[in-house]
Backbone as JSON Lines, residues from 0, in Angstrom:
{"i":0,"aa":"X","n":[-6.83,-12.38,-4.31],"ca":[-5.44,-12.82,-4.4],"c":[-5.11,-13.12,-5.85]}
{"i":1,"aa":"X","n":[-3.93,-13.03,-6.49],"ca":[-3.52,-12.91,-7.45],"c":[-3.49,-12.08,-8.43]}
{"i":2,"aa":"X","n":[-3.55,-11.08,-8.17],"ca":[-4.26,-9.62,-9.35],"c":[-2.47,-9.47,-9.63]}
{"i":3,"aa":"X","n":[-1.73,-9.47,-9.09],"ca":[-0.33,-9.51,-9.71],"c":[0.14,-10.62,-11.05]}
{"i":4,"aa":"X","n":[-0.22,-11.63,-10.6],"ca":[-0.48,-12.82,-11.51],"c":[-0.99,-12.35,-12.9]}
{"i":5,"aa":"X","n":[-2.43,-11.76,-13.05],"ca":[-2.88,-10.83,-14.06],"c":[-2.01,-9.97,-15.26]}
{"i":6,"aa":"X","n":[-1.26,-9.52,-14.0],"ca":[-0.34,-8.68,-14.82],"c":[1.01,-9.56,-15.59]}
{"i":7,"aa":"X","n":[1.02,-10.92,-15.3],"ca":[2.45,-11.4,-16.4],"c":[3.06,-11.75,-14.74]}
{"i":8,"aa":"X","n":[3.29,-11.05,-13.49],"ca":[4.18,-11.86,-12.43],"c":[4.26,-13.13,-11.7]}
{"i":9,"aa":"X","n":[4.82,-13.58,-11.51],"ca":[4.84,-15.08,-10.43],"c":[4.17,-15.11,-9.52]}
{"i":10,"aa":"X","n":[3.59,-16.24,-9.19],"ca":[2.84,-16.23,-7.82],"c":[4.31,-16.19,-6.32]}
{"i":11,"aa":"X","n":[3.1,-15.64,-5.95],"ca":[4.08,-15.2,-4.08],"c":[4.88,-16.53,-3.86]}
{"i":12,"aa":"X","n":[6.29,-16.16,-3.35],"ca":[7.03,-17.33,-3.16],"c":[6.86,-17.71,-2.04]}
{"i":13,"aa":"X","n":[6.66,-17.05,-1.34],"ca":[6.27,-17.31,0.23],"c":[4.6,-17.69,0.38]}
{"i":14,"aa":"X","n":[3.62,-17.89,-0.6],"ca":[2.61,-17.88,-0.65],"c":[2.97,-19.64,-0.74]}
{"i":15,"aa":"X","n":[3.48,-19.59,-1.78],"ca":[4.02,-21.22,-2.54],"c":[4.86,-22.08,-1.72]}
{"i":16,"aa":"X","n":[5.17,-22.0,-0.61],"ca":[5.97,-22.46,-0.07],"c":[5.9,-22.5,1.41]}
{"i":17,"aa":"X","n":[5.27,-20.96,2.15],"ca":[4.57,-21.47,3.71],"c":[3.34,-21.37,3.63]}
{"i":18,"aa":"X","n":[2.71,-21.37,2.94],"ca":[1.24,-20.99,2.7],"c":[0.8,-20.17,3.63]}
{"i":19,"aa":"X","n":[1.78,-19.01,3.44],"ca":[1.35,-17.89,4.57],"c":[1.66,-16.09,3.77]}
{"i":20,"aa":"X","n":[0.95,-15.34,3.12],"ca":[1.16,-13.99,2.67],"c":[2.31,-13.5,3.02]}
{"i":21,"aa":"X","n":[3.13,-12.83,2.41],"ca":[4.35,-11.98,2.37],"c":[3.33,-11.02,3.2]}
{"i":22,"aa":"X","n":[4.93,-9.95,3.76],"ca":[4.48,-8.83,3.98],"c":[3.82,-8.07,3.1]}
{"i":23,"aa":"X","n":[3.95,-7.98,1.63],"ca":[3.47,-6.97,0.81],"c":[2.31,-7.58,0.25]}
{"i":24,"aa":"X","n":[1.51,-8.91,0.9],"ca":[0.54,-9.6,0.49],"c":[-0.77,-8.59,0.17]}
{"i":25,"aa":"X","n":[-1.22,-8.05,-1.03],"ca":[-3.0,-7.7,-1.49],"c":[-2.55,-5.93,-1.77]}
{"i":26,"aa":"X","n":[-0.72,-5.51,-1.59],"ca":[-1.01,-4.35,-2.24],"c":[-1.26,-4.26,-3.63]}
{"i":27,"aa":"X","n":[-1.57,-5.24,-4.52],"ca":[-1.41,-4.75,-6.33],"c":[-3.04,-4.88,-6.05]}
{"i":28,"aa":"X","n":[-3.22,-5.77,-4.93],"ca":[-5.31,-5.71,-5.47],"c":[-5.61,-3.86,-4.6]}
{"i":29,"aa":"X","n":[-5.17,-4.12,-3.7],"ca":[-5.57,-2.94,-3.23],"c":[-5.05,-1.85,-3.79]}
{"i":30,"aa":"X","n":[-3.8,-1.73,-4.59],"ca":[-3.86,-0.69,-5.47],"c":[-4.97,-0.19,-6.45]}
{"i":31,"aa":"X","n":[-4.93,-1.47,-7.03],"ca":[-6.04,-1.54,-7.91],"c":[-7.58,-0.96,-7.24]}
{"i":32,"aa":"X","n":[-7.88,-1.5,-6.8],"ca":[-9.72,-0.82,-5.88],"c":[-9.42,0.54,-5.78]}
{"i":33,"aa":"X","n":[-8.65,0.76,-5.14],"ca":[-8.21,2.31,-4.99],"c":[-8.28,3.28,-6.61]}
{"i":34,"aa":"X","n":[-7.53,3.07,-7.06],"ca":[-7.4,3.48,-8.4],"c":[-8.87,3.45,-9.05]}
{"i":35,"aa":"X","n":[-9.95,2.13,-8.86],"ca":[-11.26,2.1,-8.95],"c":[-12.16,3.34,-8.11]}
{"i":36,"aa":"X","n":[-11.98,3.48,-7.38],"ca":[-12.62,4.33,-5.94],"c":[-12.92,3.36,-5.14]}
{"i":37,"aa":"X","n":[-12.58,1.85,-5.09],"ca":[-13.51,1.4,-3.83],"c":[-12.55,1.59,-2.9]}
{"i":38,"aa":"X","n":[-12.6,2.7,-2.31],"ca":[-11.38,2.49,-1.22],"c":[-12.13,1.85,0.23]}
{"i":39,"aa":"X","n":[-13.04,1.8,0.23],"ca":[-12.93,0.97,1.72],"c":[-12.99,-0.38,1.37]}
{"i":40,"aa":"X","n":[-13.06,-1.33,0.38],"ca":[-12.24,-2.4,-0.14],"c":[-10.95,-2.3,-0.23]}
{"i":41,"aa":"X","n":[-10.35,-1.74,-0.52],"ca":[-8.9,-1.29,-0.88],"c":[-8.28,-1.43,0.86]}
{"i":42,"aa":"X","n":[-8.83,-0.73,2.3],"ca":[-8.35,-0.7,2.87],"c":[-8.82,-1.93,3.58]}
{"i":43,"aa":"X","n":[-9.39,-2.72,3.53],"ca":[-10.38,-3.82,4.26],"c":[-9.18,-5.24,3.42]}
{"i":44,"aa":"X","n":[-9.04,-4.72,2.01],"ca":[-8.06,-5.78,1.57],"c":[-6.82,-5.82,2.18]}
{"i":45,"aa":"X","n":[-6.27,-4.83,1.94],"ca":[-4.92,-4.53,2.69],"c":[-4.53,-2.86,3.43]}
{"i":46,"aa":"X","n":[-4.65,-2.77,4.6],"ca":[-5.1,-1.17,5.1],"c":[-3.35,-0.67,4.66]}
{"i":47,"aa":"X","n":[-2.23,-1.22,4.04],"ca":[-1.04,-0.44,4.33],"c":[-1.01,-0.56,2.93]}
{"i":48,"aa":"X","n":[-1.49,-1.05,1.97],"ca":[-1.69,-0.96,0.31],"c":[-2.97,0.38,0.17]}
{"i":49,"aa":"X","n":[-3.27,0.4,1.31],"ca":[-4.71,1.37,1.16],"c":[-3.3,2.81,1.29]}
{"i":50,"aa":"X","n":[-2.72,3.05,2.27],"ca":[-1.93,4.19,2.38],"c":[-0.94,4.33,1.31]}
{"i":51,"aa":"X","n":[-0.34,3.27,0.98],"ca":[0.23,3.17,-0.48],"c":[-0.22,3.69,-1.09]}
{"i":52,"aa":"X","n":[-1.53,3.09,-1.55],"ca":[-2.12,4.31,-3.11],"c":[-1.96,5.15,-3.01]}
{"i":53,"aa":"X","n":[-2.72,6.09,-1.41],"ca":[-2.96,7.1,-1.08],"c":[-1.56,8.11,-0.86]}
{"i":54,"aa":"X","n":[-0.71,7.66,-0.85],"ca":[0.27,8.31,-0.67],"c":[0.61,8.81,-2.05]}
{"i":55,"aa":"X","n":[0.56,7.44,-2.79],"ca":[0.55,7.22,-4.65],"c":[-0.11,8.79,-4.77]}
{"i":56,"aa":"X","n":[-1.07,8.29,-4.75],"ca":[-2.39,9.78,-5.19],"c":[-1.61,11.4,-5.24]}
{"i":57,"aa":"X","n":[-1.59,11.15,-3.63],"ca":[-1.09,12.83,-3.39],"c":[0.5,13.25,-3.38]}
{"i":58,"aa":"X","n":[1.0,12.14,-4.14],"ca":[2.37,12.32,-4.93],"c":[2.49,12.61,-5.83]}
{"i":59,"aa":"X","n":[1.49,12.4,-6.99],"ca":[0.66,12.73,-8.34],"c":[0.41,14.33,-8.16]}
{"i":60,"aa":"X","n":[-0.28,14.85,-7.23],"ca":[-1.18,15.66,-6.84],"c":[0.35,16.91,-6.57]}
{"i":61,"aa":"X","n":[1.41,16.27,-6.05],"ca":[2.22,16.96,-5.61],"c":[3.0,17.3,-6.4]}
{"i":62,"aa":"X","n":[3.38,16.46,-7.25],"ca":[3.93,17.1,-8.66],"c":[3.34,17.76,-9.85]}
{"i":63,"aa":"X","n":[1.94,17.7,-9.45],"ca":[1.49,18.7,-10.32],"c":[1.37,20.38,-9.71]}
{"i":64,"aa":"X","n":[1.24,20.31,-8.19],"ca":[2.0,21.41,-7.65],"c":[3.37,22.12,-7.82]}
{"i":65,"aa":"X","n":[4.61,21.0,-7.74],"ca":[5.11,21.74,-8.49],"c":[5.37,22.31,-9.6]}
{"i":66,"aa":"X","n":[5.09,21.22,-10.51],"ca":[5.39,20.99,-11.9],"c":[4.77,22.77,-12.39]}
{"i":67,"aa":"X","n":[3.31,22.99,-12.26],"ca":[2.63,24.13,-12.34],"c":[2.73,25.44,-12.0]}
{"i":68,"aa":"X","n":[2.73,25.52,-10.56],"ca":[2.71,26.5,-9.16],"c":[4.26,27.15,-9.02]}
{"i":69,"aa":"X","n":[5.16,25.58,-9.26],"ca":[6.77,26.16,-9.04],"c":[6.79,25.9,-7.53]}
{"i":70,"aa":"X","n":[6.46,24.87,-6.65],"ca":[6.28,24.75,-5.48],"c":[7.32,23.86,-4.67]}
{"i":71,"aa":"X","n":[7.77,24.27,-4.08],"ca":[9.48,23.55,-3.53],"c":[9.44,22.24,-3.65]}
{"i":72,"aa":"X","n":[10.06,21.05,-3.15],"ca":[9.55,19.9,-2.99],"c":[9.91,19.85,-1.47]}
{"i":73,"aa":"X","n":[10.8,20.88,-1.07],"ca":[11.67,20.68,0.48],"c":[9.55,20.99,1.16]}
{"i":74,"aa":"X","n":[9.18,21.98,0.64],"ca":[7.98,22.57,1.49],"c":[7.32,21.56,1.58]}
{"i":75,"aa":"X","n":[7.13,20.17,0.51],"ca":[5.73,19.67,0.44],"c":[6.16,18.22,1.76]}
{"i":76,"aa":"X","n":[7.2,18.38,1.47],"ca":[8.13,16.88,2.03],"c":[8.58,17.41,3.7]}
{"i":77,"aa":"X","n":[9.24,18.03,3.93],"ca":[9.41,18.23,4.74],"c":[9.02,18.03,6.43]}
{"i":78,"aa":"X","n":[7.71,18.45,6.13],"ca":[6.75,18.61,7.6],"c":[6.42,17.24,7.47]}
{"i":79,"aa":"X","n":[6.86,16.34,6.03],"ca":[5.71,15.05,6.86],"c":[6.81,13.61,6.45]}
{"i":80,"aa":"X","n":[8.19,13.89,6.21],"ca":[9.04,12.83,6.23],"c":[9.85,13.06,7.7]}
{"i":81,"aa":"X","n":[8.69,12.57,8.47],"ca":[10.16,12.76,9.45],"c":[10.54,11.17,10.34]}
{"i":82,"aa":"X","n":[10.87,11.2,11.0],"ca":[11.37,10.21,11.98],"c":[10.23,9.05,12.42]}
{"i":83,"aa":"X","n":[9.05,9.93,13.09],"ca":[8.02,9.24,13.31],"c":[7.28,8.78,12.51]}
{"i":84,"aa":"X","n":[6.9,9.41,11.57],"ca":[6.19,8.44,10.26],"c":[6.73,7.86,9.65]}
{"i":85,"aa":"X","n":[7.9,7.67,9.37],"ca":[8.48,6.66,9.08],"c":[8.21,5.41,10.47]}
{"i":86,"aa":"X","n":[8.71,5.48,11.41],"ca":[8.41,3.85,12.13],"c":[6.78,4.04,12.04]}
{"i":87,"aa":"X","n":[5.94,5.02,12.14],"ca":[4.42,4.49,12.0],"c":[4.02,3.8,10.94]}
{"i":88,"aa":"X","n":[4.57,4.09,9.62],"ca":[4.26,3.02,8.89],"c":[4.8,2.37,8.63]}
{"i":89,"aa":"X","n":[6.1,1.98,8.95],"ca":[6.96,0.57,9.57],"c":[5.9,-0.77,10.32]}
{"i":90,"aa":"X","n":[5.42,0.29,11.11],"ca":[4.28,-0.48,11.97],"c":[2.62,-0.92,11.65]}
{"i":91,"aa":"X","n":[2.61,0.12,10.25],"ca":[1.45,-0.21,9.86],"c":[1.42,-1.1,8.42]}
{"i":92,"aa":"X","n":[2.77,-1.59,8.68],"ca":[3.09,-2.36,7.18],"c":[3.12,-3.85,8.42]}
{"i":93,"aa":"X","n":[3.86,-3.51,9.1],"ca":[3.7,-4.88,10.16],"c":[2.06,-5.4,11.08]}
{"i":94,"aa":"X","n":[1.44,-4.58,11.04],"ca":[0.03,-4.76,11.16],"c":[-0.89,-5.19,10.18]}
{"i":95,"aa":"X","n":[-0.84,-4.62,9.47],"ca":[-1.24,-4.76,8.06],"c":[-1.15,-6.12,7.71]}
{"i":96,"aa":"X","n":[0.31,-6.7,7.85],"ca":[0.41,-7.98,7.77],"c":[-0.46,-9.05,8.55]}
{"i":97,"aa":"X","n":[-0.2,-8.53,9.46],"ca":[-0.83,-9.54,10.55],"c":[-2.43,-9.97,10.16]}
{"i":98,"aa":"X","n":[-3.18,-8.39,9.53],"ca":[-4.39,-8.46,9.75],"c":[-4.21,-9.26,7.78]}
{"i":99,"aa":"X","n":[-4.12,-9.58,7.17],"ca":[-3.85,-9.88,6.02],"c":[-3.95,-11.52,6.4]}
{"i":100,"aa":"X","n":[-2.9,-11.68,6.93],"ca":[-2.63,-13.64,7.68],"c":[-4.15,-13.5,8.23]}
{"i":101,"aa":"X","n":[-4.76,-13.08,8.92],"ca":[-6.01,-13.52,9.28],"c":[-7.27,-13.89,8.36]}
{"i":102,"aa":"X","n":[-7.05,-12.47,7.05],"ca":[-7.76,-12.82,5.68],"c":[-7.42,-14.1,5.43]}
{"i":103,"aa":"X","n":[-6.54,-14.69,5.08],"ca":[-5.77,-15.31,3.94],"c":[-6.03,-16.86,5.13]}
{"i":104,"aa":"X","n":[-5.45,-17.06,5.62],"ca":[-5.82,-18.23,6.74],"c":[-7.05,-18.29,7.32]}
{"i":105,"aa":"X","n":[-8.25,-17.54,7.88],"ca":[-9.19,-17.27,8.42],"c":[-8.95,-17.99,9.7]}
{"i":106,"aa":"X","n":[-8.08,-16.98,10.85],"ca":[-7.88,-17.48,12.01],"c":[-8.66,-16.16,12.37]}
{"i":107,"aa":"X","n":[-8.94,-16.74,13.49],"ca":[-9.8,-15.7,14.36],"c":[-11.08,-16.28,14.65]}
């Protein structure tokens, strides 16, 4: 906790005040591991900061497809922005959370 802090930002206001993680609680650490390679830290810290990077990654990956190749962006986007992945990771940002409050409190 605090790897945002590191960087010059404020501590979580909701950290400071219910002593309970935001929704976006451990994506800058789990960015970070990721960016390291530890990704099964990365997803063990926060599993919807783990898809973050990863999405990060092969967005990188995707513009160097086009940027290079000349490769649509409708082709790369298309088949995988749709309706349903969007609420799946709606849901895996709301899970994510949950399992985060269990880190951070140690209920269970």
């Amino acid at each position: 906790m605090g790897t945002h802090e590191q960087l010059g930002l404020q501590p979580c206001g909701m950290m400071v005040v219910f002593g309970l993680p935001c929704p976006t609680c451990g994506y800058t650490t789990s960015f970070a591991m990721f960016a390291r390679g530890r990704w099964l830290a990365s997803f063990w810290n926060q599993p919807a900061g783990f898809f973050g990077a990863l999405i990060a990654a092969m967005t990188a990956w995707g513009g160097v497809c086009v940027a290079v190749w000349g490769w649509r962006v409708e082709g790369l986007l298309g088949r995988w922005f749709t309706g349903r992945v969007v609420v799946g990771l709606a849901g895996l940002v709301v899970v994510a959370w949950g399992w985060k409050m269990v880190l951070v409190r140690g209920w269970g």
